[in-house]
FIVEX-445245 format. One record per residue (C-alpha): y, x, z; residue number from 1. Coordinates in nm, 3 decimals. Last residue first. Layout:
REM FIVEX-445245
[zalo [Y X Z] NUM]
...
END
This chain:
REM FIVEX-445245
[zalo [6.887 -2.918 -6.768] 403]
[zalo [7.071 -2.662 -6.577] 402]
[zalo [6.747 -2.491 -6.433] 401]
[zalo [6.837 -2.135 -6.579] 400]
[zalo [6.511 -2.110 -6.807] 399]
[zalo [6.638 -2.511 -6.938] 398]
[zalo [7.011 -2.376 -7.003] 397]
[zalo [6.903 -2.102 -7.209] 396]
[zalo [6.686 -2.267 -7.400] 395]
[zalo [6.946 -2.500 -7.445] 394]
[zalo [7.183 -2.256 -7.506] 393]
[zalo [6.948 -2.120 -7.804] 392]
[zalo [6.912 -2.403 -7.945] 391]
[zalo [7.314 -2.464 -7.979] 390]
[zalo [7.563 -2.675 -7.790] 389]
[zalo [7.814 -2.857 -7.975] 388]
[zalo [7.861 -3.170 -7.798] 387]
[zalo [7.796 -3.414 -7.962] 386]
[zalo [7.447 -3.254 -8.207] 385]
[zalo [7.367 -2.954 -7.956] 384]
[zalo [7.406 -3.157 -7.584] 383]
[zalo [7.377 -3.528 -7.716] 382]
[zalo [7.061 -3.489 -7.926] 381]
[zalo [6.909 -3.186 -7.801] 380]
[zalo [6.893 -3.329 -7.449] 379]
[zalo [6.768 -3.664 -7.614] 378]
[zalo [6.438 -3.676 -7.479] 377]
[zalo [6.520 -3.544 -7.105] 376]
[zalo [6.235 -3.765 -6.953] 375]
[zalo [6.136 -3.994 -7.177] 374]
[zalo [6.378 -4.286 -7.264] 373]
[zalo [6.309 -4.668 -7.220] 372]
[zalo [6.185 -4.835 -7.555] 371]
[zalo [6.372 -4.850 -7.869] 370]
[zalo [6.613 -5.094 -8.057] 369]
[zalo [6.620 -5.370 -7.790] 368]
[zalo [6.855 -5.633 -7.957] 367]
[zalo [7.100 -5.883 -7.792] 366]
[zalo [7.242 -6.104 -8.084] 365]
[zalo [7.607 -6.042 -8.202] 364]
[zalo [7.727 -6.322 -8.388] 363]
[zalo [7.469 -6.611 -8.233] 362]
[zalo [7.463 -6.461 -7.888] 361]
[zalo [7.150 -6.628 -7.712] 360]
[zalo [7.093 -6.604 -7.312] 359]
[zalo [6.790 -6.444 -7.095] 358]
[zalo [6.756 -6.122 -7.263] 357]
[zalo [6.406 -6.034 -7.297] 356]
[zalo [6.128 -5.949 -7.025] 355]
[zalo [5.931 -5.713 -7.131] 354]
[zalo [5.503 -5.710 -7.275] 353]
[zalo [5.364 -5.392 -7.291] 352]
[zalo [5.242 -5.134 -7.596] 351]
[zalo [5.186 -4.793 -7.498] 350]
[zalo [5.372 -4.574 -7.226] 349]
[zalo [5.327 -4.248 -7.377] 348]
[zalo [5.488 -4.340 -7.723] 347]
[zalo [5.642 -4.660 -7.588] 346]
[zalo [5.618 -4.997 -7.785] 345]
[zalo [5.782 -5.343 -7.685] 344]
[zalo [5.620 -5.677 -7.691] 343]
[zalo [5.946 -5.887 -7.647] 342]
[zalo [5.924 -6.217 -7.410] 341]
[zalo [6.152 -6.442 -7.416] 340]
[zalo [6.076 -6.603 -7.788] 339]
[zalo [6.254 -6.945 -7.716] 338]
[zalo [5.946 -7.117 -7.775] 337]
[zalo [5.716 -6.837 -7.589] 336]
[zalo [5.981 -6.907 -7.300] 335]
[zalo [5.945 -7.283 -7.294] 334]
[zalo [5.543 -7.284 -7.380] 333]
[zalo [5.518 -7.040 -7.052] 332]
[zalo [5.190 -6.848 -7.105] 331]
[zalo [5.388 -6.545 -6.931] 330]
[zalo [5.549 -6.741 -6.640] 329]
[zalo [5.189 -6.953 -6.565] 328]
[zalo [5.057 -6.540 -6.500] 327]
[zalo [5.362 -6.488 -6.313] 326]
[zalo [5.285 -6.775 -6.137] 325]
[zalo [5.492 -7.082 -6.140] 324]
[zalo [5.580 -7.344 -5.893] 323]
[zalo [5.605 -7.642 -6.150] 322]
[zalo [5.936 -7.793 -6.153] 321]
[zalo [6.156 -8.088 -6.110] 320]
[zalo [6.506 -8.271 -6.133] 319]
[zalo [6.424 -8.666 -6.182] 318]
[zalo [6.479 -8.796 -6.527] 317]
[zalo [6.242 -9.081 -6.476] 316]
[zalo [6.008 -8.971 -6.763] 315]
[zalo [6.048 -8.633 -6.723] 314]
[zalo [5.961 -8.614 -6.384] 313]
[zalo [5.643 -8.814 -6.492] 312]
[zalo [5.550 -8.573 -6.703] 311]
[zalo [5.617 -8.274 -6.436] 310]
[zalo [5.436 -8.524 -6.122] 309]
[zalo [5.120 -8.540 -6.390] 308]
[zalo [5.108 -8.160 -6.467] 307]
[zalo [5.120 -8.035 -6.113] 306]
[zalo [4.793 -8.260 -6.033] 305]
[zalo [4.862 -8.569 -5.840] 304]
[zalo [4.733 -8.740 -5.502] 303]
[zalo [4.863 -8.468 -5.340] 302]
[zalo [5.209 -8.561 -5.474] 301]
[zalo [5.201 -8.913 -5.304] 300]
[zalo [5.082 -8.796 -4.993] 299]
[zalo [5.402 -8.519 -4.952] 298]
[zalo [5.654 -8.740 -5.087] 297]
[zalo [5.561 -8.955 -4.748] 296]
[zalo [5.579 -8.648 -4.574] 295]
[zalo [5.879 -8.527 -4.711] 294]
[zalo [6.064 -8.853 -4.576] 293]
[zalo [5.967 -8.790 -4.263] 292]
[zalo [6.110 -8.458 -4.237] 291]
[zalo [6.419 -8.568 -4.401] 290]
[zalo [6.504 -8.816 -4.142] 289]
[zalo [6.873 -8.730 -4.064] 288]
[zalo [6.878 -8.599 -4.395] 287]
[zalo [6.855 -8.996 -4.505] 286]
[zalo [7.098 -9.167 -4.283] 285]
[zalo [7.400 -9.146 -4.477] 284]
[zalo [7.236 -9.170 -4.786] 283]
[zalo [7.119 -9.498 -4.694] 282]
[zalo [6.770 -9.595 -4.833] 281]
[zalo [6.572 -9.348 -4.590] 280]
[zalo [6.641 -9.474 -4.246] 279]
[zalo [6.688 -9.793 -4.383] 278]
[zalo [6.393 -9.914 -4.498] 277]
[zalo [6.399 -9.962 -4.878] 276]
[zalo [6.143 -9.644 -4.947] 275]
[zalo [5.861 -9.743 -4.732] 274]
[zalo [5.778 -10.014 -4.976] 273]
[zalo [5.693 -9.821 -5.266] 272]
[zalo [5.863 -9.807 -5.589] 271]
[zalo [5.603 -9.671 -5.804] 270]
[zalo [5.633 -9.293 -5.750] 269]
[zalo [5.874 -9.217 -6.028] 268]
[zalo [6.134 -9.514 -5.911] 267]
[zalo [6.158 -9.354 -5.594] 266]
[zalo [6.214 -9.013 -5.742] 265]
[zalo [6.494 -9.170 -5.993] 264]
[zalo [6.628 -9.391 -5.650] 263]
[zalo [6.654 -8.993 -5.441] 262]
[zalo [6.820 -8.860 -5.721] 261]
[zalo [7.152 -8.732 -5.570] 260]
[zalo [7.016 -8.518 -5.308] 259]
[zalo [6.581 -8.495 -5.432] 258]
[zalo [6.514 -8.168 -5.600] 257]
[zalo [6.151 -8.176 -5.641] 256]
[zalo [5.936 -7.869 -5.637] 255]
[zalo [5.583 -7.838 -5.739] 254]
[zalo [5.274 -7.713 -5.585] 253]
[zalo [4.954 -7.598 -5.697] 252]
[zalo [4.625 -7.789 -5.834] 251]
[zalo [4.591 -8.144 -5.653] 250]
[zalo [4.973 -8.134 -5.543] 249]
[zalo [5.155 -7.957 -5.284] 248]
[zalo [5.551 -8.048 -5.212] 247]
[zalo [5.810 -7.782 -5.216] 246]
[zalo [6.186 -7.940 -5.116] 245]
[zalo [6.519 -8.022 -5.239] 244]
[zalo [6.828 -8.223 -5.062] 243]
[zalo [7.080 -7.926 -4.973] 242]
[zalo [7.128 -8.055 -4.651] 241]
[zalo [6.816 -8.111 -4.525] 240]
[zalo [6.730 -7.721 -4.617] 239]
[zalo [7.063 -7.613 -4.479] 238]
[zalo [7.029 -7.719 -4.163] 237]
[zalo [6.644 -7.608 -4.131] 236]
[zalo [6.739 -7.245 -4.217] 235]
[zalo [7.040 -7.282 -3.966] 234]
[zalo [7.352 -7.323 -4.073] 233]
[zalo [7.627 -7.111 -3.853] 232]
[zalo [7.861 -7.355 -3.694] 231]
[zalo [8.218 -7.401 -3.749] 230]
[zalo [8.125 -7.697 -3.902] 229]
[zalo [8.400 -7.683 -4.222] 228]
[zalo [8.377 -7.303 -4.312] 227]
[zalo [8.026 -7.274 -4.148] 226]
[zalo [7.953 -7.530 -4.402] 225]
[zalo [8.133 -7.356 -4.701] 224]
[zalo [8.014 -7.035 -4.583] 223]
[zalo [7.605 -7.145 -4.646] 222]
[zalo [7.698 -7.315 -4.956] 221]
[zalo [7.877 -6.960 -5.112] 220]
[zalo [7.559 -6.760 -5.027] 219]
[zalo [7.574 -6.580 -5.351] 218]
[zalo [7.887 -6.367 -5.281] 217]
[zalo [7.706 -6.189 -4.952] 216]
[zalo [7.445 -6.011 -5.209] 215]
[zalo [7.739 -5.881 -5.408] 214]
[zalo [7.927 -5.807 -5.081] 213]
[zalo [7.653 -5.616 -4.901] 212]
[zalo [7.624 -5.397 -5.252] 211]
[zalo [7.982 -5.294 -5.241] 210]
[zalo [8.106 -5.213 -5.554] 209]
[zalo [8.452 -4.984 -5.593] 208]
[zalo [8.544 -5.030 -5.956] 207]
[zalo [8.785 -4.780 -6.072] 206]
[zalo [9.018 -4.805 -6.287] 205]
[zalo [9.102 -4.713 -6.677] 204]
[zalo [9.431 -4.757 -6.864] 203]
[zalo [9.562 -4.880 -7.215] 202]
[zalo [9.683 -5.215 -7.055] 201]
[zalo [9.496 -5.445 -7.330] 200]
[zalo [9.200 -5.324 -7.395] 199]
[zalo [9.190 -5.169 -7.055] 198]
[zalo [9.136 -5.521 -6.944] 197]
[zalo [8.859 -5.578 -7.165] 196]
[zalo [8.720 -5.261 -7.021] 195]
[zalo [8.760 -5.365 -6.668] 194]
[zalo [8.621 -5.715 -6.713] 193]
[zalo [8.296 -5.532 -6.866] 192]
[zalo [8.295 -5.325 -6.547] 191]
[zalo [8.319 -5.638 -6.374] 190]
[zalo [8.076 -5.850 -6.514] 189]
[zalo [7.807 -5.523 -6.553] 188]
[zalo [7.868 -5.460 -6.158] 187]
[zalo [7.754 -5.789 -6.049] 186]
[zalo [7.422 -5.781 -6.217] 185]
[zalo [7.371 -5.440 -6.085] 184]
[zalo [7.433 -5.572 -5.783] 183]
[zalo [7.231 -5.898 -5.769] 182]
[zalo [6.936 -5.685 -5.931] 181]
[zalo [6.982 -5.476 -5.589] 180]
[zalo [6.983 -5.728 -5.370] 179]
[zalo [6.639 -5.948 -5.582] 178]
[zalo [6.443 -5.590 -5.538] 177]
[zalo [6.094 -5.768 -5.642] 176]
[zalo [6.121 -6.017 -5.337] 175]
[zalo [6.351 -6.197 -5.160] 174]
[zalo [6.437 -6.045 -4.830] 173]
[zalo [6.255 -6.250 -4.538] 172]
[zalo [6.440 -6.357 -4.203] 171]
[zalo [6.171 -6.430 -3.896] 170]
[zalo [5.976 -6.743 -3.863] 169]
[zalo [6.063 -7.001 -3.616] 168]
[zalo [6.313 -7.175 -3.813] 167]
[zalo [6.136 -7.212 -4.105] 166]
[zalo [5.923 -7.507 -3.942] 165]
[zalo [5.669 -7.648 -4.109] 164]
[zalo [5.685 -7.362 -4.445] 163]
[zalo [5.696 -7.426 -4.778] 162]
[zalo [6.099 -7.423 -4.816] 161]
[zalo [6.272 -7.228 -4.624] 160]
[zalo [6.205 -6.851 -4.582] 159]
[zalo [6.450 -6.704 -4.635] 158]
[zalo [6.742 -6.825 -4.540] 157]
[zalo [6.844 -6.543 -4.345] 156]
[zalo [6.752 -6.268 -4.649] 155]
[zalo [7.074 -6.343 -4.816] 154]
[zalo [7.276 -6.251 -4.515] 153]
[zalo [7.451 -5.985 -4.695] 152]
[zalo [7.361 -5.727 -4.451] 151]
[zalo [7.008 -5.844 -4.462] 150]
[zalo [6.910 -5.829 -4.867] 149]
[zalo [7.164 -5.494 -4.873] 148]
[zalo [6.951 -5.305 -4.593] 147]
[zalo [6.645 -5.446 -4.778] 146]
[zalo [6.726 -5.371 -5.097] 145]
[zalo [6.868 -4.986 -5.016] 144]
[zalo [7.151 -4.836 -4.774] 143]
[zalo [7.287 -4.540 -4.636] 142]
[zalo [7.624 -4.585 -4.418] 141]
[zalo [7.903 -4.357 -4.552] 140]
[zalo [8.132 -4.651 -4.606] 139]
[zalo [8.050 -4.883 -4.312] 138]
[zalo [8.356 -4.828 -4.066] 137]
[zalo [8.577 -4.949 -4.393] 136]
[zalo [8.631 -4.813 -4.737] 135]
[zalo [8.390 -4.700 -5.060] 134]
[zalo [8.161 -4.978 -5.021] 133]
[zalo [7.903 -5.106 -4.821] 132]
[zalo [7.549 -5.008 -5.020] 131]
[zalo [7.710 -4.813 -5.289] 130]
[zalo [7.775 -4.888 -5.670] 129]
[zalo [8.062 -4.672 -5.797] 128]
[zalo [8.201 -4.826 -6.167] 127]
[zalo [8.421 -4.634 -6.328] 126]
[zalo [8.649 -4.719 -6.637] 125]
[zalo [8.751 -4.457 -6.806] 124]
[zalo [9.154 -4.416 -6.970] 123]
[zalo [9.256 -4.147 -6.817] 122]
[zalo [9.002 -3.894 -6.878] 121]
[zalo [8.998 -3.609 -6.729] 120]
[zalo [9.235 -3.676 -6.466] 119]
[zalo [9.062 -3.980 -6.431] 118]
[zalo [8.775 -3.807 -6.320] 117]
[zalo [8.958 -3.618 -6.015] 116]
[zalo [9.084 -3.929 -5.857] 115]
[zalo [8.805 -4.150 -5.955] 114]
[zalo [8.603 -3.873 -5.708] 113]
[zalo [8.404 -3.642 -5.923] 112]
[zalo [8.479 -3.264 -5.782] 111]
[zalo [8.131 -3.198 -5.657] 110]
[zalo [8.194 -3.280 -5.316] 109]
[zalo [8.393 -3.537 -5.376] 108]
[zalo [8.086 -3.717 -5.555] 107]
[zalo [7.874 -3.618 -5.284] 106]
[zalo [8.101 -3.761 -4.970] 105]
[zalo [8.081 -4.068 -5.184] 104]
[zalo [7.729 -4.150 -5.193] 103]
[zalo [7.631 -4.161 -5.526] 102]
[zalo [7.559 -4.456 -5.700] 101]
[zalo [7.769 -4.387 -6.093] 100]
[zalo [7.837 -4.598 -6.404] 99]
[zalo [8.068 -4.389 -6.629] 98]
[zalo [8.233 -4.602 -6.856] 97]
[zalo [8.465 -4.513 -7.180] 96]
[zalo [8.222 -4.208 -7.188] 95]
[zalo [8.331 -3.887 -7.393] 94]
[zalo [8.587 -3.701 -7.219] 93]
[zalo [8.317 -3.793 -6.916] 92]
[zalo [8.092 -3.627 -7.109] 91]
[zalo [8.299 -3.300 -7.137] 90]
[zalo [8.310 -3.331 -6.722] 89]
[zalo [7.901 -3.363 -6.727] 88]
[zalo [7.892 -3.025 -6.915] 87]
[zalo [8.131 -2.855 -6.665] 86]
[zalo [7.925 -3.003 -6.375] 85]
[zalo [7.579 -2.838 -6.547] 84]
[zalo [7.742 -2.523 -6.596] 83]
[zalo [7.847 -2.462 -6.284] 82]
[zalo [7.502 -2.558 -6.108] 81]
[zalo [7.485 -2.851 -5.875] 80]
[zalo [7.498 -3.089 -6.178] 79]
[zalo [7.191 -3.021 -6.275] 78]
[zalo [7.116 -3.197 -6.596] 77]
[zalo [6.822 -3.369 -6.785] 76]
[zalo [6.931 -3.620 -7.073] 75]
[zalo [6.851 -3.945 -7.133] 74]
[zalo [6.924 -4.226 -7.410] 73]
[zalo [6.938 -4.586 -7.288] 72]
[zalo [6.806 -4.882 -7.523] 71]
[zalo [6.522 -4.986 -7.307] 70]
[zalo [6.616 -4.837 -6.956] 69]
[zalo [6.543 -5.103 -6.655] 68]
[zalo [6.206 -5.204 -6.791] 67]
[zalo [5.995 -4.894 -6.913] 66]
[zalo [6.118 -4.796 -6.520] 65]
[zalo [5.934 -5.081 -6.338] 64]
[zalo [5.694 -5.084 -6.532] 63]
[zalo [5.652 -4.678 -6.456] 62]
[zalo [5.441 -4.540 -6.713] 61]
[zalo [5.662 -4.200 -6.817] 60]
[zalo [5.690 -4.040 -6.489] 59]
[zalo [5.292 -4.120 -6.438] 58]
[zalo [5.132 -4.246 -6.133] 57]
[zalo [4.786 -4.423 -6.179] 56]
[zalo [4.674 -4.776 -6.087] 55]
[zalo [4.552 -4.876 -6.399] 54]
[zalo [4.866 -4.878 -6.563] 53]
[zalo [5.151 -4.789 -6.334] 52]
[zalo [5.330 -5.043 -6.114] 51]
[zalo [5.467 -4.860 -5.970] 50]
[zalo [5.795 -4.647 -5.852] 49]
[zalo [5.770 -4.257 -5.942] 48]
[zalo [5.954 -4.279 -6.290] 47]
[zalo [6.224 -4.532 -6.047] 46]
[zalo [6.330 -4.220 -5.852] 45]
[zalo [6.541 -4.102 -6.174] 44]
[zalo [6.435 -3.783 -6.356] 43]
[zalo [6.231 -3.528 -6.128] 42]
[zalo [6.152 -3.214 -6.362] 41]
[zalo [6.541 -3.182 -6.421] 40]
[zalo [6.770 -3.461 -6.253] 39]
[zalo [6.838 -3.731 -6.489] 38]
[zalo [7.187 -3.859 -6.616] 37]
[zalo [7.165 -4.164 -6.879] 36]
[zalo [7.344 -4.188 -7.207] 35]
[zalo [7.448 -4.569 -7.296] 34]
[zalo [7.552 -4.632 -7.625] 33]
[zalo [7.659 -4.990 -7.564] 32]
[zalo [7.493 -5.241 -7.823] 31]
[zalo [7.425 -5.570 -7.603] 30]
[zalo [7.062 -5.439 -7.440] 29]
[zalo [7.284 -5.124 -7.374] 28]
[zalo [7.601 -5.294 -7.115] 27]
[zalo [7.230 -5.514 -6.942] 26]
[zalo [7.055 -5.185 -6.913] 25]
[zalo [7.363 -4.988 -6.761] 24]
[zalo [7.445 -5.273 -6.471] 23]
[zalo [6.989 -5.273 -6.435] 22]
[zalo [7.046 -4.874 -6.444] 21]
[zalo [7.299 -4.902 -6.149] 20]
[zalo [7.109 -5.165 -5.922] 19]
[zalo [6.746 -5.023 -5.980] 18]
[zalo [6.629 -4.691 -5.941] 17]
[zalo [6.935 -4.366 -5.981] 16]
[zalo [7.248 -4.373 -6.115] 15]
[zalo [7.479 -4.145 -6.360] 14]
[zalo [7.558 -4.336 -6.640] 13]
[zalo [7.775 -4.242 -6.914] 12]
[zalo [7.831 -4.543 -7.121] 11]
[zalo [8.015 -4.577 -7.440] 10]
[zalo [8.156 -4.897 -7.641] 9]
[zalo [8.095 -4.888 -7.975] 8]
[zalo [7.856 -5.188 -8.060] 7]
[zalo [7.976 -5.396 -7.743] 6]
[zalo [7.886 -5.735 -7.911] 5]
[zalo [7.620 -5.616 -8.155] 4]
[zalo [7.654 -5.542 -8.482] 3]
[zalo [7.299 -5.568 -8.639] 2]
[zalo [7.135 -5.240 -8.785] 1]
END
């Protein structure tokens, strides 16, 4: 087995869908024993989120779950039984990390606010995930991908590009839960700044996350001009500003990112006449005509397939892309190069095709060693073999509705 970069660091986590488990799956993918917290007979809400093969539910089938739990191990417990919140207690003697998305009025309900866990163990790092954050006239608001995508403003500039006038269109939230990847992207980098920290202080802390602020951290560009302007950017604003657009060609569309290139995209489409005037030569001048501009880019790209503006792109150096499909994604030549995609096999689930870690370790490579977890499949494993239960308590423990 390959040493990994956190190869002996210990996860406990205790979340639900897509923010939390995406923070545990990215901690597991780089060696982390990570031990996941189901409810009995339900699991976590993402077994009964599609897509399923051929259409048809199944706890064990769920895409979306077969993707956010490679590498995890999961028990079942109840932790609204005695027995179920004493066992999760010895695993927090266990965890270095517990990553957790309950509301908080819950986890002081049962006893598990930081103040009460580090009592049991000092030196854990926790990591709470909730939609506003543990303070402020927000706290105890619910909250999912959309609330998040909207609170944190990230669904305002959506959409922009590909459309006449984005302005006049509603706010969109990016699709395939982009807020709550954000957060559970956000929440690994800290918790794994927490541990390194501990490394060297001795002591845990606790991470309060707020999902609105994870989302709100990515629209740094927008700030900085309302920073400046004093004005809010508008959809439009920001789309002459930041100097990219979509343009359709023969066979799809392609986008161009134009700002500081604008003589490379000139020089890629033959130097034509239109492009010394003025209005479009001096920089100064230029967003103040974008619209015009794109329509001139616009008949020159129409007369091209995809393929053509891409080789010529890379001719002239000029900042492009195909508009993929997640069909064109799969075939990709760059990914299949680079060996992004992992064929990865379930025992229920079968053979599918995952997404693989999207950056190289030399030392300590990122390695899926087995497939998401069935429901409760290592309840013998860490219950009997680390923690000392026997058979017999498990069977026990399952008639009673503890695990």
């Amino acid at each position: 087995m390959h040493q990994q970069a956190f190869s002996g660091v210990k996860v406990l986590e205790f979340c639900d869908f897509v923010a939390g488990p995406y923070c545990g799956k990215l901690l597991a993918n780089l060696g982390a024993e990570v031990i996941k917290v189901e409810k009995p007979g339900l699991g976590d809400k993402a077994r009964s989120w599609g897509p399923f093969p051929q259409n048809t539910p199944h706890p064990e089938k769920s895409g979306l779950f077969l993707f956010l739990n490679t590498n995890k191990l999961s028990v079942t417990l109840n932790l609204e039984t005695a027995t179920g919140l004493k066992i999760f207690r010895e695993l927090l003697k266990w965890a270095d990390i517990l990553i957790e998305d309950r509301p908080q009025r819950e986890m002081r309900r049962l006893k598990l606010g930081y103040n009460n866990i580090k009592k049991i163990n000092p030196s854990i790092v926790v990591t709470s995930i909730t939609p506003f954050g543990q303070t402020g006239p927000f706290k105890d608001y619910k909250g999912c991908d959309l609330i998040s995508s909207h609170a944190g403003a990230e669904a305002f500039g959506n959409p922009d590009e590909g459309v006449k006038d984005p302005d006049k269109y509603p706010p969109l939230k990016g699709a395939n839960h982009a807020a709550d990847f954000m957060s559970g992207l956000t929440a690994a980098a800290c918790t794994l700044g927490a541990l390194i920290g501990r490394d060297h202080t001795g002591k845990g802390q606790h991470i309060d996350l707020s999902q609105q602020e994870a989302v709100a951290s990515i629209g740094r560009q927008q700030l900085a001009y309302y920073a400046v302007q004093g004005e809010t950017p508008s959809r439009e604003f920001g789309r002459k500003k930041f100097g990219g657009f979509l343009y359709p060609c023969k066979d799809g569309f392609v986008v161009i990112w134009i700002g500081p290139h604008y003589h490379l995209v000139v020089q890629m489409m033959g130097n034509p006449e239109w492009a010394n005037e003025e209005m479009f030569a001096n920089p100064l001048l230029r967003n103040q005509y974008i619209a015009e501009l794109n329509q001139l880019i616009t008949a020159w790209t129409l007369e091209h397939t995809t393929e053509e503006i891409n080789a010529l792109a890379l001719q002239y150096g000029v900042p492009c892309s195909t508009v993929r499909s997640v069909r064109d994604l799969v075939e990709d030549e760059q990914l299949a190069f680079r060996e992004f995609w992992l064929d990865i096999e379930h025992p229920v689930a079968g053979t599918w095709r995952y997404p693989g870690a999207p950056f190289r370790l030399s030392a300590t490579p990122a390695i899926i060693q087995r497939p998401a977890p069935q429901l409760g499949e290592h309840n013998e494993k860490v219950f009997c073999q680390m923690l000392g239960y026997s058979r017999e308590d498990l069977v026990r423990m399952r008639q009673g509705g503890i695990i």
